[in-house]
Every structure is written in C-alpha cells, then in structure tokens.
matplotlib code that plots the C-alpha trace (Angstrom):
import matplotlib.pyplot as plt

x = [-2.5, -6.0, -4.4, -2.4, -3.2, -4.8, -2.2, 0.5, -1.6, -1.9, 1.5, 2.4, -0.5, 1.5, 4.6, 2.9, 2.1, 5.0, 7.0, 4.2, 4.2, 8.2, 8.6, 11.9, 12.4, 10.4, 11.3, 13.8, 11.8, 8.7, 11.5, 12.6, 9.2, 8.6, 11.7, 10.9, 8.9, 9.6, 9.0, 8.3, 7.5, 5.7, 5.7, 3.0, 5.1, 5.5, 8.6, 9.3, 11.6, 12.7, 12.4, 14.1, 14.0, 9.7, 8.0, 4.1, 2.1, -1.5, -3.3, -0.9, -1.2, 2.5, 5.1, 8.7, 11.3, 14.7, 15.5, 17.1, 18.0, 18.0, 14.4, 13.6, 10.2, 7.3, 7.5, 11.0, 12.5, 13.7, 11.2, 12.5]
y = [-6.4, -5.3, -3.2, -5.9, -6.8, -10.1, -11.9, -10.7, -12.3, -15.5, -15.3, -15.2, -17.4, -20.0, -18.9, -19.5, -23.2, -23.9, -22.9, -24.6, -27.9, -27.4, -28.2, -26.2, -27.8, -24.8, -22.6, -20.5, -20.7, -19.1, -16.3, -15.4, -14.7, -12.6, -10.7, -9.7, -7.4, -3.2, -3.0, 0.1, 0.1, 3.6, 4.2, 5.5, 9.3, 9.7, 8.0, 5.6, 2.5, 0.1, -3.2, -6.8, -10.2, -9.3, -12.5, -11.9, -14.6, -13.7, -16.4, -15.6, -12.0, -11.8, -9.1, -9.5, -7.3, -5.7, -2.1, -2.3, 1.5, 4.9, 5.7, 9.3, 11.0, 10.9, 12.9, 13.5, 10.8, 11.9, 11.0, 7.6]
z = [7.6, 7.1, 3.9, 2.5, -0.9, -1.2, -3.2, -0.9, 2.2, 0.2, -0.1, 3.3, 4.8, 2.2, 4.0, 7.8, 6.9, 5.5, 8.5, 11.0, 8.9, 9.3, 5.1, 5.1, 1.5, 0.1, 2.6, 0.2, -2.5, -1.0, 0.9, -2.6, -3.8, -0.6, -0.8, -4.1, -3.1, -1.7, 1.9, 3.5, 7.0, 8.5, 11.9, 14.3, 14.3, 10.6, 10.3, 7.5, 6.7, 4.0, 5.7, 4.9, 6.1, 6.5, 8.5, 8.3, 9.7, 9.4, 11.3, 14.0, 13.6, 14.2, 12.0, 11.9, 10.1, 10.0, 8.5, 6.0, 6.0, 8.4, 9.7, 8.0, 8.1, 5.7, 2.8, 3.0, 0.8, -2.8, -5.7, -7.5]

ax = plt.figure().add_subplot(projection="3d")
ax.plot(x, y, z, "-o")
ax.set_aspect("equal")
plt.show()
C-alpha cells in the first residue's frame, strides 16, 4: 500500500469508513468509483494477475481480491 497513489488511498480510506460506519447507502457508489480502475496484482515469484472485487482497507492494513483472469508471469503479457 506504501506505493499506492495518494488519491487511490483516499479513495479507499473513504471506502473503510463507510463500511465501519455501516452507511451501505453509498456503498455502490464508492465500489463503482473503485472498480473503475485496472488492477494488477504481482506476486512475490513474478507472477501477475488482473484482480476484481479489490477491498483495501488502509487503517486496517487488510487486501482483498479475486482474479479476475489466469495467473501468467511478468513480462509475458501481449503489449495493449
């Protein structure tokens, strides 16, 4: 979390106290925001991830996520 761009940590320190004050009113509002954004989980061993459903509590220190496609190493994915 230590490389996490500052407005993406604002972001989800917004989405911590909504879900510890329980304010599920702008619950999916604040997950759309979030899941506008690319997520690309790397691994320890090189190997990389497009992630979905990413839950980042920074106060916590706690990271959620589901893979959203097959694990393949570093380096190996096809220029976009």
């Amino acid at each position: 979390m230590d490389q996490m761009p500052e407005s993406l940590r604002r972001l989800f320190e917004e989405y911590e106290e909504i879900v510890n004050n329980q304010t599920f009113s702008l619950l999916d509002q604040i997950e759309d925001r979030i899941s506008a954004f690319p997520f690309l989980i790397v691994f320890d061993d090189g190997y990389e991830s497009r992630a979905r459903d990413v839950q980042i509590f920074p106060k916590g220190g706690t990271i959620s996520f589901e893979m959203a496609e097959t694990v393949m190493p570093s380096g190996s994915r096809s220029s976009e």
